[in-house]
N, C-alpha and C positions, 0 to 999 in steps of 0.2 A: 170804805172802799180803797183807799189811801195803802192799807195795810197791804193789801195784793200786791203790790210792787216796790215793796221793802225788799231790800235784798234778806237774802237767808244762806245761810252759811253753820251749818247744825254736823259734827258728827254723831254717824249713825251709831260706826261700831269700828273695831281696830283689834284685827284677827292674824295669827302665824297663817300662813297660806299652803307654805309650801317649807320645808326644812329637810336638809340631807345629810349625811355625816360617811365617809369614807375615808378609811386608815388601809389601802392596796398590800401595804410595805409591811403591817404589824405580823409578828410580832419584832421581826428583825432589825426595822430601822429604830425601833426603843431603844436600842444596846448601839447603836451610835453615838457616839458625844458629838458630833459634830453640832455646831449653832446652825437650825435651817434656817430658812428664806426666808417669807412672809410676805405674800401678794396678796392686796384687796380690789377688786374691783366694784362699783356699784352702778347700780342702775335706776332712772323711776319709769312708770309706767302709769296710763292714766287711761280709760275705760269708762265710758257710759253704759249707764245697768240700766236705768229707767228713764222717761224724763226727769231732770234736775236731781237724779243720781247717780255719782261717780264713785267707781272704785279707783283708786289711787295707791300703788305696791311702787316699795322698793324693795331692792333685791341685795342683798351681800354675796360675794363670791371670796372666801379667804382660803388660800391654799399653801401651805408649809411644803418644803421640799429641803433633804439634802442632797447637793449636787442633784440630779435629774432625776431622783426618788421621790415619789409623794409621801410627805409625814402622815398629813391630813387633808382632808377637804370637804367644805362645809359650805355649803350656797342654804340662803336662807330668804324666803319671800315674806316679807310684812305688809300686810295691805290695810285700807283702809276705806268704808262705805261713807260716803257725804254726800249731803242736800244742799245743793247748790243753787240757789232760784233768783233770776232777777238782774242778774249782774252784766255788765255791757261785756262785749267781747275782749275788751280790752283788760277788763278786770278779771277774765274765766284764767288770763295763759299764766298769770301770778298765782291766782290762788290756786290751783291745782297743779303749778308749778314748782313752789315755791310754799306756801302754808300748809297744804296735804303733807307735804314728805316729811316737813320739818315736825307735824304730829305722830305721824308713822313712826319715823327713824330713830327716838329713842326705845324703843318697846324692839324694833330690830338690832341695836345697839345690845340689849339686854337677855334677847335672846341667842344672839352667836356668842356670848360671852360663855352663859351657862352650857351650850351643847359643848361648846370646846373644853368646858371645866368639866362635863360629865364623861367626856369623851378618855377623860384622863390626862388630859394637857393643862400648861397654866393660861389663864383666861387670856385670850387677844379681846381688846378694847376697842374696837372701831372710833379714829378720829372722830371729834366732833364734823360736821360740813355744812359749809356756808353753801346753802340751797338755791339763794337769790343770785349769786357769781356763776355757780354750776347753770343754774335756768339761763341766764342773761349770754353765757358762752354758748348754749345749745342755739340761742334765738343770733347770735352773730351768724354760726356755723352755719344756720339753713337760710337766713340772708346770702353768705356770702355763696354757697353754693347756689341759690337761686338765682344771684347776679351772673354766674358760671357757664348756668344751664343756658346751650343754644337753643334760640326759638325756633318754633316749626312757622314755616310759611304755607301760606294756602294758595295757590296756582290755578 
């Protein structure tokens, strides 16, 4: 009986969700030499599908420009299904803050590399990312926003 409240922590599965690829400028901005930009933004995302099943995506957004011209741009969703069962609440905002993404994010790493290499460009690498810093700044920011927030009074 013991066993039922072992935690569990199993992934399911670890799938492309969602990928886009847009060159606006081709074929004219090719025959540019100018060196573009290169902006990455990312994102995670975390979703209950079942009980003690979460999906968990991150997102890439990498966008080249020169001057106010889009080279490229490439948003890319990598998600991930996990069994989650068992785990105090205090242990749920890491592991799917923090162990989810850091499973995801190389396979999303892997995949904007190839679109942009298929795409005709040389590969952009997405930095590694420290998930536990990114999680732990998300949990300051809606602390110090909740500390912010005026209370409502009841009269």
């Amino acid at each position: 009986m013991s066993d039922q409240q072992d935690p569990v922590f199993q992934i399911q599965r670890v799938y492309l969700k969602e990928a886009s690829l847009e060159q606006p400028n081709s074929p004219s901005i090719l025959l540019d030499p100018a060196q573009p930009s290169v902006e990455i933004q990312l994102g995670v995302e975390a979703n209950p599908v079942a009980e003690g099943i979460f999906e968990v995506a991150v997102t890439a957004t990498v966008q080249t420009k020169i001057g106010d011209k889009t080279v490229f741009l490439v948003e890319a969703k990598q998600a991930g299904i996990f069994e989650i069962r068992n785990m105090s609440e205090e242990q749920m905002g890491p592991i799917i803050g923090i162990a989810c993404p850091q499973i995801v994010y190389p396979y999303l790493r892997s995949n904007v590399a190839d679109i942009v290499q298929r795409a005709g460009f040389p590969q952009v690498h997405l930095a590694e990312i420290n998930f536990q810093a990114m999680y732990e700044q998300q949990q300051a920011n809606a602390a110090a926003a909740a500390a912010e927030a005026p209370t409502a009074t009841l009269q």
